[in-house]
N, CA, C and O atoms as CSV, one atom per row, in Angstrom:
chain,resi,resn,atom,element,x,y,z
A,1,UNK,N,N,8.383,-42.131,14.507
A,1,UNK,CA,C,8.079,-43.361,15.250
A,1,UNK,C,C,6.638,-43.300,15.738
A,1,UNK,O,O,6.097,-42.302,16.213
A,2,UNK,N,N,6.067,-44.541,15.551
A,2,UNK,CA,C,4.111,-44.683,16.097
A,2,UNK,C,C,4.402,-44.234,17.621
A,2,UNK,O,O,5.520,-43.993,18.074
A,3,UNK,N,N,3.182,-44.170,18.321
A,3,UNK,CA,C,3.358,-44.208,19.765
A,3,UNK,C,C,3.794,-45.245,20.208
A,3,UNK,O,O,3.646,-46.390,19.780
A,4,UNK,N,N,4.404,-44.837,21.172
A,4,UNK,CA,C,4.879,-46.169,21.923
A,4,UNK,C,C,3.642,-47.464,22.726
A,4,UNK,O,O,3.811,-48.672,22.888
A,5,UNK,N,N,2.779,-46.832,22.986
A,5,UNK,CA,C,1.231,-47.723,23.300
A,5,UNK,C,C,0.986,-48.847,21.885
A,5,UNK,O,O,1.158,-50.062,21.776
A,6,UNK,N,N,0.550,-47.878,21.002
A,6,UNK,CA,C,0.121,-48.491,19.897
A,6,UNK,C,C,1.337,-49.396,19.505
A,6,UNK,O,O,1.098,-50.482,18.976
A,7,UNK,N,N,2.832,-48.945,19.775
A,7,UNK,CA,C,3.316,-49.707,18.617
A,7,UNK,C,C,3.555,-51.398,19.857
A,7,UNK,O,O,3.760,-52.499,19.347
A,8,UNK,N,N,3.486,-51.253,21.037
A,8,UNK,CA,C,3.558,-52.075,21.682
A,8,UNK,C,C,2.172,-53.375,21.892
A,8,UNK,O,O,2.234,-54.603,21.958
A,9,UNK,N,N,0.941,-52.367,21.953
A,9,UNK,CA,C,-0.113,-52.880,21.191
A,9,UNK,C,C,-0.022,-54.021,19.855
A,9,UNK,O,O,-0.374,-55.196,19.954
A,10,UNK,N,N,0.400,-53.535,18.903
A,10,UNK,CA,C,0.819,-54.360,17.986
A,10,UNK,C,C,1.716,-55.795,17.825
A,10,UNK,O,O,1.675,-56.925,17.337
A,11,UNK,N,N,2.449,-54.983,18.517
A,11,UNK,CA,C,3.500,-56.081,19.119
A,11,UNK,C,C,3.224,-57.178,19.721
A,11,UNK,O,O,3.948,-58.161,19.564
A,12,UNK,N,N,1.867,-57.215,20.707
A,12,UNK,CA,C,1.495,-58.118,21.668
A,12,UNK,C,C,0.480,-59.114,20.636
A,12,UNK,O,O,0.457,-60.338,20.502
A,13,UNK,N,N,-0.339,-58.020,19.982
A,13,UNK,CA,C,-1.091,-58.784,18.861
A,13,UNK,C,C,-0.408,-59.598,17.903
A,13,UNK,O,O,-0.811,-60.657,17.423
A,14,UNK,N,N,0.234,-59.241,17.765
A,14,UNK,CA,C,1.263,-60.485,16.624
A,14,UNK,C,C,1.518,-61.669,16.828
A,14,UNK,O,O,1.488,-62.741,16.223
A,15,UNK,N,N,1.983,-60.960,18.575
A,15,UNK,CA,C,3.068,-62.510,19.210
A,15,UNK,C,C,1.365,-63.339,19.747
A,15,UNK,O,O,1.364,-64.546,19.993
A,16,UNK,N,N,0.209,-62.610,19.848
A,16,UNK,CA,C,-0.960,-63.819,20.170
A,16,UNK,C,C,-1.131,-64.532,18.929
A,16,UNK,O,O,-1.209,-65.709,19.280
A,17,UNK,N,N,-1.211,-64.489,17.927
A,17,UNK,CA,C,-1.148,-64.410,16.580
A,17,UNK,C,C,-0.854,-65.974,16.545
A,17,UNK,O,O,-1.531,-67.002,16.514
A,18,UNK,N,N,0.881,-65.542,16.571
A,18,UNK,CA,C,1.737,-66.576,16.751
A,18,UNK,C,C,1.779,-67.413,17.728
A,18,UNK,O,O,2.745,-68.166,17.856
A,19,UNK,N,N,0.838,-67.422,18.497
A,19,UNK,CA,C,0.333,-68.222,19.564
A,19,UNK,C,C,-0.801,-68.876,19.413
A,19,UNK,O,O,-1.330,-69.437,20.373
A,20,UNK,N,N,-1.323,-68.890,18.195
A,20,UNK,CA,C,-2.824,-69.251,18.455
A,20,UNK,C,C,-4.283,-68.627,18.790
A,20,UNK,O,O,-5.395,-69.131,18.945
A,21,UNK,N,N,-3.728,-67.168,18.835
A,21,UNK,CA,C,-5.167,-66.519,19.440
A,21,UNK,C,C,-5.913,-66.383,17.929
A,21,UNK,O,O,-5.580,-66.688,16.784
A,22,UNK,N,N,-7.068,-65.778,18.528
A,22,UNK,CA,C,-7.709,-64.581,17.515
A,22,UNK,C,C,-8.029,-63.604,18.505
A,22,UNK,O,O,-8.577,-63.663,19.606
A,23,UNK,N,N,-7.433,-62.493,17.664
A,23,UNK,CA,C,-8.080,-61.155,18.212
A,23,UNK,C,C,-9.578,-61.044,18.300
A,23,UNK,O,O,-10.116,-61.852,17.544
A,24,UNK,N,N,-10.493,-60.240,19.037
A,24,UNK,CA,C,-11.436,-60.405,19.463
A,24,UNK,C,C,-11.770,-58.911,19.183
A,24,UNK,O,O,-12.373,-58.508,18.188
A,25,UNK,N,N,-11.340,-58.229,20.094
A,25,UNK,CA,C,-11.298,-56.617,20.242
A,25,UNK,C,C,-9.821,-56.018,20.084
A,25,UNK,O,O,-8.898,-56.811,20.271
A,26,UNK,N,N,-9.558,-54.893,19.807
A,26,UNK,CA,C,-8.640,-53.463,20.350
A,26,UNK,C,C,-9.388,-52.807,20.703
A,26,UNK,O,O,-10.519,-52.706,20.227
A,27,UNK,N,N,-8.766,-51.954,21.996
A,27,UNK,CA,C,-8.840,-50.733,22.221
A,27,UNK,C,C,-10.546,-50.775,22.813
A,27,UNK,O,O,-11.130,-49.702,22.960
A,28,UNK,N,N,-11.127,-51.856,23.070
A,28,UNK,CA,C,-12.280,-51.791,23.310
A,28,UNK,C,C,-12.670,-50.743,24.855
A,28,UNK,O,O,-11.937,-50.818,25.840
A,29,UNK,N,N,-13.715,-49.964,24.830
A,29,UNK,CA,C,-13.783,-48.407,25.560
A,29,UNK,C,C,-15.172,-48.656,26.009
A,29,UNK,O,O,-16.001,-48.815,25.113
A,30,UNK,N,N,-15.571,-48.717,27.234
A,30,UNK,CA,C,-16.710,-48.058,27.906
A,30,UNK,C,C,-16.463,-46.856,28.657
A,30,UNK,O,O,-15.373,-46.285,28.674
A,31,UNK,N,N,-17.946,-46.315,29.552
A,31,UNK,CA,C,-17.651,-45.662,29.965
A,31,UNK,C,C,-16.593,-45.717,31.802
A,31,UNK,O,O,-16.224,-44.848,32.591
A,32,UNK,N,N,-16.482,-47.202,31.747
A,32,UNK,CA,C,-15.316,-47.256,32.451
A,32,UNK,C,C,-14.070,-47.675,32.034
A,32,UNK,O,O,-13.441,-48.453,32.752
A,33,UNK,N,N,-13.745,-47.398,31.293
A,33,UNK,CA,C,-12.658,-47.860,31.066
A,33,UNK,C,C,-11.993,-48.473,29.721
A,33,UNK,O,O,-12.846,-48.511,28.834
A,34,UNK,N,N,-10.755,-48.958,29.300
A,34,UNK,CA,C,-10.261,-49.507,28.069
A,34,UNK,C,C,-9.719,-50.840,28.597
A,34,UNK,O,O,-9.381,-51.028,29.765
A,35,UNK,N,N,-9.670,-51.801,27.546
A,35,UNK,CA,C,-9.230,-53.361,27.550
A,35,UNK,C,C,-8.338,-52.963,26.323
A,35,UNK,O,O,-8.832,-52.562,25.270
A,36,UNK,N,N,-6.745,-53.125,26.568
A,36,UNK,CA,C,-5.607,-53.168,24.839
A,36,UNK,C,C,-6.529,-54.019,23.899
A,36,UNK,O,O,-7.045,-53.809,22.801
A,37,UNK,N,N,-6.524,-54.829,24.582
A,37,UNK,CA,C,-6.492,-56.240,23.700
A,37,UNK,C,C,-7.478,-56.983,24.367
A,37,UNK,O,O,-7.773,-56.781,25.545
A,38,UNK,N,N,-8.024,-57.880,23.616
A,38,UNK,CA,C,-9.034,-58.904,23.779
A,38,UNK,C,C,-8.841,-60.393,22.669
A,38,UNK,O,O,-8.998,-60.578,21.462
A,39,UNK,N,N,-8.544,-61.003,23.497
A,39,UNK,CA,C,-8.175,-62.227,22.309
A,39,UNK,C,C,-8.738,-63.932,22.815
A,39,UNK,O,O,-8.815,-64.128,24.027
A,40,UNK,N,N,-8.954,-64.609,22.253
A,40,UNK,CA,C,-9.640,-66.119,22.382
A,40,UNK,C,C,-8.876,-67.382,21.792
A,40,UNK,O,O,-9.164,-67.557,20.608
A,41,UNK,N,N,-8.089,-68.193,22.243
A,41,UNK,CA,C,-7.554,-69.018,22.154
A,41,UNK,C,C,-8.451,-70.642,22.594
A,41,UNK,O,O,-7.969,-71.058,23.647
A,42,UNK,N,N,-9.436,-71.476,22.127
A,42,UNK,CA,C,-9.924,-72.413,22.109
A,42,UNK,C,C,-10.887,-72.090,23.048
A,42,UNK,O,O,-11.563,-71.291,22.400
A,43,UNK,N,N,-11.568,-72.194,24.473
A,43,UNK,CA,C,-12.601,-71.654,25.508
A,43,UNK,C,C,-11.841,-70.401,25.826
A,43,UNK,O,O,-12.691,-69.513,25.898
A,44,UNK,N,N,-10.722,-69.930,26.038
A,44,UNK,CA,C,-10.329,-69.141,27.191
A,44,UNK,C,C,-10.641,-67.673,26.379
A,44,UNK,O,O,-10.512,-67.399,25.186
A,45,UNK,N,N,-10.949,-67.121,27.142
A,45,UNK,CA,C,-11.013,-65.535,26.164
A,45,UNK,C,C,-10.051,-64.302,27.150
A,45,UNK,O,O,-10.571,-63.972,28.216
A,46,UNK,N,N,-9.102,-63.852,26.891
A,46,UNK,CA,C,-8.363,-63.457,27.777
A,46,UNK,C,C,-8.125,-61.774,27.437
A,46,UNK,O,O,-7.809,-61.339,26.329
A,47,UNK,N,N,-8.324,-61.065,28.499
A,47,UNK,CA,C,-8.537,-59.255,28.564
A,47,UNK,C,C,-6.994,-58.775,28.945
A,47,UNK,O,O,-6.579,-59.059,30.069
A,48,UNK,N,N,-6.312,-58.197,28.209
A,48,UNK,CA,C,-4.541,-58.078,27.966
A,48,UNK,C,C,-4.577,-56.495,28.001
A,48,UNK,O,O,-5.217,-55.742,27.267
A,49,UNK,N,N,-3.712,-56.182,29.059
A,49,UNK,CA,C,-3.770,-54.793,29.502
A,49,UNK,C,C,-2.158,-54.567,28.575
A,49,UNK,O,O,-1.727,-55.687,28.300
A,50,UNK,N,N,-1.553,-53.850,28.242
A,50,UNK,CA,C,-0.233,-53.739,27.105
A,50,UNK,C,C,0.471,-52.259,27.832
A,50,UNK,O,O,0.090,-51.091,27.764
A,51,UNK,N,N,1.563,-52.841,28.484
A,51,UNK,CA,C,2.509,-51.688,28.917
A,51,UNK,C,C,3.900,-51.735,28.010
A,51,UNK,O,O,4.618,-52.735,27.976
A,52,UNK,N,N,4.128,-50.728,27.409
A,52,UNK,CA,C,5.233,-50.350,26.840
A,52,UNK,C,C,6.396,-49.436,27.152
A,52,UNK,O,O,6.051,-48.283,27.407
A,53,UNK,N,N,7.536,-49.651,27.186
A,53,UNK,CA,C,8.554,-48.722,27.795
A,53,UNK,C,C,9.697,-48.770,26.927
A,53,UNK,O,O,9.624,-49.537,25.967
A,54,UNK,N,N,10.849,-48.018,27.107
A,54,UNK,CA,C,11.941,-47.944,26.371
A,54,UNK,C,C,13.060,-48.596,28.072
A,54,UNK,O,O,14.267,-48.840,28.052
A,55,UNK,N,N,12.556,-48.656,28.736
A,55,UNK,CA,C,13.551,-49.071,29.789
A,55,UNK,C,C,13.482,-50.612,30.340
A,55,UNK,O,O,12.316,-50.989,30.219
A,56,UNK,N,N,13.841,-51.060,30.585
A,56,UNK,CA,C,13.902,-52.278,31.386
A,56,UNK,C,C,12.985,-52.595,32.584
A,56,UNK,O,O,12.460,-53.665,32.890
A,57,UNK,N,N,12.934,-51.534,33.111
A,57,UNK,CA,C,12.398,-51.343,34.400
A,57,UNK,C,C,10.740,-51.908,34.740
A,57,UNK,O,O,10.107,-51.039,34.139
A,58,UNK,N,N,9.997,-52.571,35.168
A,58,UNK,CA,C,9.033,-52.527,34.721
A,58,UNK,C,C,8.197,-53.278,36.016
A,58,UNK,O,O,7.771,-54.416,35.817
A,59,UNK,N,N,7.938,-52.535,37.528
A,59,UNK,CA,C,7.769,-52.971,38.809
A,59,UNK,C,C,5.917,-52.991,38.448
A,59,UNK,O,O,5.116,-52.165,38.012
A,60,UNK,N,N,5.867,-54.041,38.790
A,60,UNK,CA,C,3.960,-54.742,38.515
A,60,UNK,C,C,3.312,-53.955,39.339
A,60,UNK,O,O,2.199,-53.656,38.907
A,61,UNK,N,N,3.566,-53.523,40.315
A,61,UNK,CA,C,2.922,-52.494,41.543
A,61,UNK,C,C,2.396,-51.102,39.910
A,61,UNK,O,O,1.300,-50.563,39.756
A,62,UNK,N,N,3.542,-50.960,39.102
A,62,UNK,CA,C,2.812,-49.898,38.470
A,62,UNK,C,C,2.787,-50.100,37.163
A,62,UNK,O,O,3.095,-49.207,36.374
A,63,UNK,N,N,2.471,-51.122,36.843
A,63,UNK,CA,C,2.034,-51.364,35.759
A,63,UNK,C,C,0.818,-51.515,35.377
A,63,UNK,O,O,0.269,-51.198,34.322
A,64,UNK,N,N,0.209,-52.310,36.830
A,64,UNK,CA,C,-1.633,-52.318,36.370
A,64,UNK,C,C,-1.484,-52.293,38.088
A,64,UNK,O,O,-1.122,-53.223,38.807
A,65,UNK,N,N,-1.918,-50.809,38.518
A,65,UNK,CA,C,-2.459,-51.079,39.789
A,65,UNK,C,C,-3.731,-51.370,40.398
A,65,UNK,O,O,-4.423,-51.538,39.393
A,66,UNK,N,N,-4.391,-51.516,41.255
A,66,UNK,CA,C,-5.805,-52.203,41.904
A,66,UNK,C,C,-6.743,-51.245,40.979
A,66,UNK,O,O,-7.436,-51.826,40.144
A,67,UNK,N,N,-6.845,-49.445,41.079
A,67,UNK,CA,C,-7.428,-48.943,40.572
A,67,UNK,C,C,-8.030,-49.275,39.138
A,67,UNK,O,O,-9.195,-49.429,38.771
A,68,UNK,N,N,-6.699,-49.336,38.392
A,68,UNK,CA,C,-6.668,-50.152,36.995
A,68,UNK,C,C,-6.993,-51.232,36.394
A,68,UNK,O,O,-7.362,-51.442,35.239
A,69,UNK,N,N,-6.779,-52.085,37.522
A,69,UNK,CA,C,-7.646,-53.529,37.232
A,69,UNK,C,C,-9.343,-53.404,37.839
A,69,UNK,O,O,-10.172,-54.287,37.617
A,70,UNK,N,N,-9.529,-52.631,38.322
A,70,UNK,CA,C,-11.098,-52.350,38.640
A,70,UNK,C,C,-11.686,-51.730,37.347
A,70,UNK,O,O,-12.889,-51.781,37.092
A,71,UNK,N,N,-10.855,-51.200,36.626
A,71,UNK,CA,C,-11.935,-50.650,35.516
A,71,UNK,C,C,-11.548,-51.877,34.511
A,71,UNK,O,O,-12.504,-52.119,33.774
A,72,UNK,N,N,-10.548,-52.629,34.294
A,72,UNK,CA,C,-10.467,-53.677,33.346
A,72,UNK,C,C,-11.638,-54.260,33.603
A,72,UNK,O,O,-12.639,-54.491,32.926
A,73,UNK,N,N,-11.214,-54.523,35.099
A,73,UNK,CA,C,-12.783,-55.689,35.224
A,73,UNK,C,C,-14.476,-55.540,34.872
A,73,UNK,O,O,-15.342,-56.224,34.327
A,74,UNK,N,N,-14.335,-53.832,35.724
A,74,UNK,CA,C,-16.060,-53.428,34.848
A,74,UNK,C,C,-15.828,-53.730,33.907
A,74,UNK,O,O,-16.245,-54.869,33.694
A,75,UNK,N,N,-15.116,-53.114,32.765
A,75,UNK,CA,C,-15.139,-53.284,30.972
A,75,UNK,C,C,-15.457,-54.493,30.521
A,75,UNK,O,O,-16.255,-54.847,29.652
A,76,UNK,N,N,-14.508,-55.271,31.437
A,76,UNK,CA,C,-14.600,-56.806,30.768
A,76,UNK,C,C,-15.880,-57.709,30.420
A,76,UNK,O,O,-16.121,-58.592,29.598
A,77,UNK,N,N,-16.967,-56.707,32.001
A,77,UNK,CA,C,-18.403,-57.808,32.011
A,77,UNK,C,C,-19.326,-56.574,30.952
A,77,UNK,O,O,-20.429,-56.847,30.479
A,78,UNK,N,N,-18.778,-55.527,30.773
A,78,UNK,CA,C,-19.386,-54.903,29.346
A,78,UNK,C,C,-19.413,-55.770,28.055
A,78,UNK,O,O,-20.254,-56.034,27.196
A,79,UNK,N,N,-17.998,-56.122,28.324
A,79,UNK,CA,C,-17.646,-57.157,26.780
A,79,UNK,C,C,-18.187,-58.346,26.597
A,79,UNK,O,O,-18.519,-58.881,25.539
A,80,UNK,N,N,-18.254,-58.708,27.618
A,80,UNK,CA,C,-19.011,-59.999,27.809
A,80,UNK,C,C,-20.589,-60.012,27.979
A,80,UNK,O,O,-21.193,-61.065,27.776
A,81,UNK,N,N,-21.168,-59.027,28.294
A,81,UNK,CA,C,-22.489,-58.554,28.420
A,81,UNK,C,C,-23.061,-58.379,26.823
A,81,UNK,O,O,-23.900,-59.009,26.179
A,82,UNK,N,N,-22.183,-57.196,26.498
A,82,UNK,CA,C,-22.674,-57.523,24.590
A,82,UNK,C,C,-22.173,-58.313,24.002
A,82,UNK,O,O,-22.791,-58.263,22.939
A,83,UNK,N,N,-21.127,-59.399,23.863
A,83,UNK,CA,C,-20.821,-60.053,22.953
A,83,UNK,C,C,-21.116,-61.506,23.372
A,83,UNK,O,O,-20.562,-62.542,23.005
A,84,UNK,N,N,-22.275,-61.290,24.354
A,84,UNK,CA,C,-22.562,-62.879,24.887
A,84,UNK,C,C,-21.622,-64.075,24.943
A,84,UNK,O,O,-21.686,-65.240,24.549
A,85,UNK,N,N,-20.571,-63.206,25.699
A,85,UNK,CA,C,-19.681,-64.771,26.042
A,85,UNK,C,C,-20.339,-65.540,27.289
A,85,UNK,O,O,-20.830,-65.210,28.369
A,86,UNK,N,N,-20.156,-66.443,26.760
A,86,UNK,CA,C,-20.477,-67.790,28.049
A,86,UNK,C,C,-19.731,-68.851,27.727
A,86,UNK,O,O,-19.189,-69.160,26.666
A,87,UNK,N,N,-19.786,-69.596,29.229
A,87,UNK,CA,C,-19.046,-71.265,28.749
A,87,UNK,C,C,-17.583,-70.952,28.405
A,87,UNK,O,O,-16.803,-71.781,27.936
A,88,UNK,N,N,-17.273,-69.612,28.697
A,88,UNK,CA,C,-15.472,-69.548,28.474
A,88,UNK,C,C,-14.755,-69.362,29.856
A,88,UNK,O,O,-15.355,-69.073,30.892
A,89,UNK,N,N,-13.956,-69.479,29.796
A,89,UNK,CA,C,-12.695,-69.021,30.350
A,89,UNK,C,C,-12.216,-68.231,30.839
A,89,UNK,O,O,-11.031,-68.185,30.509
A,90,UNK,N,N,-12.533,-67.376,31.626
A,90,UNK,CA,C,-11.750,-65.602,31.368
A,90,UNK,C,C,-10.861,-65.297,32.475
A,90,UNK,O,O,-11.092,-65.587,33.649
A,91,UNK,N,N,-9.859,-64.714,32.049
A,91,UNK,CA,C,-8.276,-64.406,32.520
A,91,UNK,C,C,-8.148,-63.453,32.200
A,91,UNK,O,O,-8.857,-63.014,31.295
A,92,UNK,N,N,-7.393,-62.862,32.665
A,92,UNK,CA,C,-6.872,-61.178,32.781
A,92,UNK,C,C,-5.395,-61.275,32.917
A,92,UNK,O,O,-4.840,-61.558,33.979
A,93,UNK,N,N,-4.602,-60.956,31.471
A,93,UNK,CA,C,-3.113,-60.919,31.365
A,93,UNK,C,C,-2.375,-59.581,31.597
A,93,UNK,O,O,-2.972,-58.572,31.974
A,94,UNK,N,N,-1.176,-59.617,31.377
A,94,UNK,CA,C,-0.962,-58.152,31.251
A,94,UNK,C,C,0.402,-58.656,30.366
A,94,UNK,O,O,0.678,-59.852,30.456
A,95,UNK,N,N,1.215,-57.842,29.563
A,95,UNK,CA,C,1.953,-57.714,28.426
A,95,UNK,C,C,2.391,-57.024,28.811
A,95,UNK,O,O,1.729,-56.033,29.120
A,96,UNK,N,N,4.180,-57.061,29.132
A,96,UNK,CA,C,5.078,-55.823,28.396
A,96,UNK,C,C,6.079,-56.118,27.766
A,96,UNK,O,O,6.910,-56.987,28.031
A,97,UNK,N,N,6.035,-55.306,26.785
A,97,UNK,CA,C,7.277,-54.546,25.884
A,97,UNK,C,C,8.284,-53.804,26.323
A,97,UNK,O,O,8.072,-52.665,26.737
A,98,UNK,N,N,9.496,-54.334,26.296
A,98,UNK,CA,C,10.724,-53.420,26.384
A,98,UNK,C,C,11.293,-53.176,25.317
A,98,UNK,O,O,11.820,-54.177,24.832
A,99,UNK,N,N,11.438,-52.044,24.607
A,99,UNK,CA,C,11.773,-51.471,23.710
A,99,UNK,C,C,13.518,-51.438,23.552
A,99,UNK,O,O,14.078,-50.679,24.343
A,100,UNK,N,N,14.140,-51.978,22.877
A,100,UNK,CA,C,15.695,-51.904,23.352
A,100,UNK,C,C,16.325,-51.469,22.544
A,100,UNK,O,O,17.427,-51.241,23.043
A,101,UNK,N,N,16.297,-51.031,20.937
A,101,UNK,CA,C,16.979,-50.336,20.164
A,101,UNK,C,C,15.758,-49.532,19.564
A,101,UNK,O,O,14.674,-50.060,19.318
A,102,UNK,N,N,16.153,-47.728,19.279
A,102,UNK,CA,C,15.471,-46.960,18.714
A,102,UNK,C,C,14.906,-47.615,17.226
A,102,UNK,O,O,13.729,-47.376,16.957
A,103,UNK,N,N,15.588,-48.311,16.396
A,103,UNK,CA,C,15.028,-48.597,15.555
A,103,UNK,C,C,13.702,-49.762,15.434
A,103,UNK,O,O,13.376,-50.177,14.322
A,104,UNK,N,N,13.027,-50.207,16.628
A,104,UNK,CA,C,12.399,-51.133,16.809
A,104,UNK,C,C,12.689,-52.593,16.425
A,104,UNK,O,O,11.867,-53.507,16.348
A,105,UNK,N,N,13.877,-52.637,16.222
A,105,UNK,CA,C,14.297,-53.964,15.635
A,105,UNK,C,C,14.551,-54.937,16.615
A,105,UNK,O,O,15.030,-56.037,16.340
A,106,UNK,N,N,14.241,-54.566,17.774
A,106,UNK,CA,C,14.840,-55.645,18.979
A,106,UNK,C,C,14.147,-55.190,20.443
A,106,UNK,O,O,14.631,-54.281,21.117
A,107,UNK,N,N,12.926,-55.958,20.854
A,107,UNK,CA,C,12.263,-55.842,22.061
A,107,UNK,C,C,11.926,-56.957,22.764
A,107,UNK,O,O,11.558,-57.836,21.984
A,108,UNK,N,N,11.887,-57.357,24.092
A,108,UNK,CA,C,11.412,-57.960,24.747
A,108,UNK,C,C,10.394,-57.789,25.029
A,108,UNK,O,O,9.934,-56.692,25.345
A,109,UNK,N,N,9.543,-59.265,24.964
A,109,UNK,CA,C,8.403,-59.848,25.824
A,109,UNK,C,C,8.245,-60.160,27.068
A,109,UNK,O,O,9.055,-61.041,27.359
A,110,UNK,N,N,7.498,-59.821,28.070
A,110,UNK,CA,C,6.773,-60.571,29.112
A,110,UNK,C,C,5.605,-60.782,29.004
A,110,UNK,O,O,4.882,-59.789,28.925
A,111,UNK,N,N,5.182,-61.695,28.974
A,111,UNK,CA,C,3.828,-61.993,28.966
A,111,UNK,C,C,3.133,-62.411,30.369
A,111,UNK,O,O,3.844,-63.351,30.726
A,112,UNK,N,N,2.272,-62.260,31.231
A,112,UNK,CA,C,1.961,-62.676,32.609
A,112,UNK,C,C,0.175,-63.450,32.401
A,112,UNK,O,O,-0.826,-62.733,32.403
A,113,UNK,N,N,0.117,-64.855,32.250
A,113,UNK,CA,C,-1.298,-65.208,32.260
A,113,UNK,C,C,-1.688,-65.081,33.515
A,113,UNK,O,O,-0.910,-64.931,34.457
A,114,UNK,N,N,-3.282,-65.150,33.626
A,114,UNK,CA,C,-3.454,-64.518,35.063
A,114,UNK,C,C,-3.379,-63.291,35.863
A,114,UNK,O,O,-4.142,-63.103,36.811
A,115,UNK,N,N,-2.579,-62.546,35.546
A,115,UNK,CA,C,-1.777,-61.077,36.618
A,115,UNK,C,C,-2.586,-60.877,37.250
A,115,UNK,O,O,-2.163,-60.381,38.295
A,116,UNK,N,N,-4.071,-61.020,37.241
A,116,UNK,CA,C,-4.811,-60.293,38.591
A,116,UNK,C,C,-6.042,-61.020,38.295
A,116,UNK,O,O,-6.119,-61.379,37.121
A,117,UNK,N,N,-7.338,-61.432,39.285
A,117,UNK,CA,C,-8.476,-61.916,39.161
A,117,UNK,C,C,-9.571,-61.189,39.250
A,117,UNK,O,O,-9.325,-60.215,39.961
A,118,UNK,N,N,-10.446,-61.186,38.950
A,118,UNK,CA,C,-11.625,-60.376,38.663
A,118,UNK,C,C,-12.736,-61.133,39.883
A,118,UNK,O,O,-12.736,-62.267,40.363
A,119,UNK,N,N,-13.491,-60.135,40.071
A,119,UNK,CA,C,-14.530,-60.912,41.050
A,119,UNK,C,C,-16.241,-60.276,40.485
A,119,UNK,O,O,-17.264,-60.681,41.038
């Protein structure tokens, strides 16, 4: 079985897919920090943090805590610094995957637009 990051990663990319996005970035890395996902749907360009689990359980306090969204946010004006976005949109989502049968054949989505604001 892939990692559970990556294969949840994937997962989120698909279902933007099927939503209308375009991927933008993966896995994009400064020296503060990682963004999963980076994707653009008409102006909005939206920075998707991707938590994956095999349990149900999934309390937002620890999924992306303050610490965590402080380095999303540096990263984000990295991304936006080199890839000259302007005139967009920008939101900060977060994604999870619940993993519910070992064979990957059956997982839940949450998707959260918004989850936290950047300043």
């Amino acid at each position: 079985m892939q990692d559970l990051g990556k294969l949840g990663e994937n997962i989120i990319s698909d279902y933007l897919i099927k939503n209308g996005f375009k991927i933008l970035s993966k896995n994009f890395t400064t020296k503060f920090g990682e963004i999963d996902l980076i994707a653009q749907k008409d102006s909005t360009v939206a920075f998707i943090e991707v938590k994956a689990r095999n349990k149900a359980y999934f309390p937002i306090s620890t999924v992306v805590t303050y610490p965590k969204q402080k380095k999303i946010i540096k990263t984000s004006k990295c991304f936006i610094r080199n890839f000259n976005i302007v005139d967009n949109v920008l939101r900060f989502d977060v994604a999870t995957v619940e993993i519910i049968d070992q064979d990957i054949t059956a997982y839940d989505i949450n998707y959260i637009q918004n989850a936290f604001y950047g300043k």
